[in-house]
N, C-alpha and C positions, 0 to 999 in steps of 0.2 A: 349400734348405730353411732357415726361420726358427728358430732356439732361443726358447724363451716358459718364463720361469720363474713357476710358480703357487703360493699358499699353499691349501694345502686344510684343510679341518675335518676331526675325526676321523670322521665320518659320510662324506662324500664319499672319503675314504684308502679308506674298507674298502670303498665301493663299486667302487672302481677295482682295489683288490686280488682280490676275489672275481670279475672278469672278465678279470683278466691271470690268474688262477689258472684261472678256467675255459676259455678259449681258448688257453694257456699259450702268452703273447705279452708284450709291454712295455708299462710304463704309458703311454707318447706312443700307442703303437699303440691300445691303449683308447679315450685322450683322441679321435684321428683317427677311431675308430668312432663315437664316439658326436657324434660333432659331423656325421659324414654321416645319424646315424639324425635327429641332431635340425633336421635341413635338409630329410630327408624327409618329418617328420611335423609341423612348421609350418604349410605349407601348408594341408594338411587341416584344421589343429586352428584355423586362421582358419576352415573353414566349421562345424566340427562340436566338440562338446569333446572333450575325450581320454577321460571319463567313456563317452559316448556312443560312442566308437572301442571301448573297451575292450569295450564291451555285443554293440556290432556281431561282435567276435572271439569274444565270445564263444559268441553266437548260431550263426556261422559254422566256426566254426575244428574242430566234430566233426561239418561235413555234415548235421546233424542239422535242420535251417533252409534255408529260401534265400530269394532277395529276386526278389519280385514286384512288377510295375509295379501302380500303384491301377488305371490302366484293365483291365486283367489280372484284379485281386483283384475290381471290381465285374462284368465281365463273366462271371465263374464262381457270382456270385450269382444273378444275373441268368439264368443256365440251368438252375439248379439249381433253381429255384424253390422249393415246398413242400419239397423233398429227402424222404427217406423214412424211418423212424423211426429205421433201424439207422443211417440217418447222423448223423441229431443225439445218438443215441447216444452214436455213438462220437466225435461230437464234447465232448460232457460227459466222459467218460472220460479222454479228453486232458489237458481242464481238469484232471483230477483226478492225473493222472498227471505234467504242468506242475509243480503244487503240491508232489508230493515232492522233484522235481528242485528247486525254487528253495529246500528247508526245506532240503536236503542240502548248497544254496550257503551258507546263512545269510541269504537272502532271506525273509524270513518278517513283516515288520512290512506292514499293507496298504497303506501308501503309497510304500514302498520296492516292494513285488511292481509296483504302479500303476504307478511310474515307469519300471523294466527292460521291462516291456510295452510300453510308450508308444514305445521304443523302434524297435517293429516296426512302426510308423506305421500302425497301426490305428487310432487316435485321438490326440486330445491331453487331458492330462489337468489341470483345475482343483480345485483344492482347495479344498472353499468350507467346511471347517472341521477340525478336526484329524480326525472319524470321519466325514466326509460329503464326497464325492468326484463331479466330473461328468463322465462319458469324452463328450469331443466327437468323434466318429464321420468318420473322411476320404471315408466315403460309404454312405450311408442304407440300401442293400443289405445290408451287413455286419450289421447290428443283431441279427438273428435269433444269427449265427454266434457274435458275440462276448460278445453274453447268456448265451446255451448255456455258450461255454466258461466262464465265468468262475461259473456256478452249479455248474458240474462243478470249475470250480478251487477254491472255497470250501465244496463239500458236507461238508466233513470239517477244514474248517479252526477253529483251536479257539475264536476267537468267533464269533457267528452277524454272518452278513454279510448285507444285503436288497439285494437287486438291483431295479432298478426299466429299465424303457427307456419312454425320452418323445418326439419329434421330433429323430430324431436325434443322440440322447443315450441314453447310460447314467446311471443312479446309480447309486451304493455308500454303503449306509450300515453304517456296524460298531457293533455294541451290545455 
């Protein structure tokens, strides 16, 4: 085994302390974790950011979520057809119920909500000005679904938001 002597700054000390205190271990031992965590989440963080990692944990991490293939997500559009009123219902309601969960994060500005979304690869989202937004739809099926939700996620949000769906496309305008 190599000895490696480090200078640390006061911020890095106390990070190292608050995990040799929590695992109540040594500080090389720390150093040795965190250099396996930071070998395992490299790779990923080459395809994806760590932003987006974090999104993903967090979506996942209380089962509350799970991840569908898009061929998956269009083919339940696709059956579902007209769907029936208490569906889209309770698809609004969602929306609605989304909205307190993201206010309760601190997720509350509409392009930060836009962007945690975007996540879910429902769409990709363009910003074509600070209050005018274009969700580009991963497939044409969905339009009804994610209209719905997001008129159910804004019914009660405290500017008025216009929802618009065009080919394939959503807009969002906030007034």
């Amino acid at each position: 085994m190599d000895r490696l002597s480090v200078s640390l700054n006061d911020k890095s000390l106390a990070i190292i302390q608050k995990y040799q205190t929590k695992y109540d271990t040594t500080q090389a031992d720390v150093i040795r974790r965190a250099l396996h965590w930071m070998s395992i989440i490299e790779e990923p963080a080459e395809k994806v950011s760590v932003e987006n990692i974090l999104t993903y944990v967090d979506y996942l991490g209380d089962n509350e979520h799970l991840i569908l293939d898009i061929a998956h997500w269009k083919s339940i559009f696709i059956e579902i057809g007209e769907g029936s009123k208490k569906f889209w219902d309770d698809v609004r309601k969602t929306g609605d119920f989304h909205r307190k969960e993201y206010f309760d994060k601190g997720i509350r500005d509409v392009q930060q909500i836009l962007n945690f979304i975007e996540k879910t690869n429902w769409y990709s989202l363009k910003v074509d000005s600070k209050n005018s937004f274009t969700l580009i739809l991963a497939t044409s099926e969905s339009v009804r679904f994610i209209k719905t939700f997001f008129e159910g996620f804004f019914s009660n949000f405290p500017q008025k938001v216009e929802i618009a769906e065009e080919n394939m496309k959503i807009r969002i305008n906030v007034h």
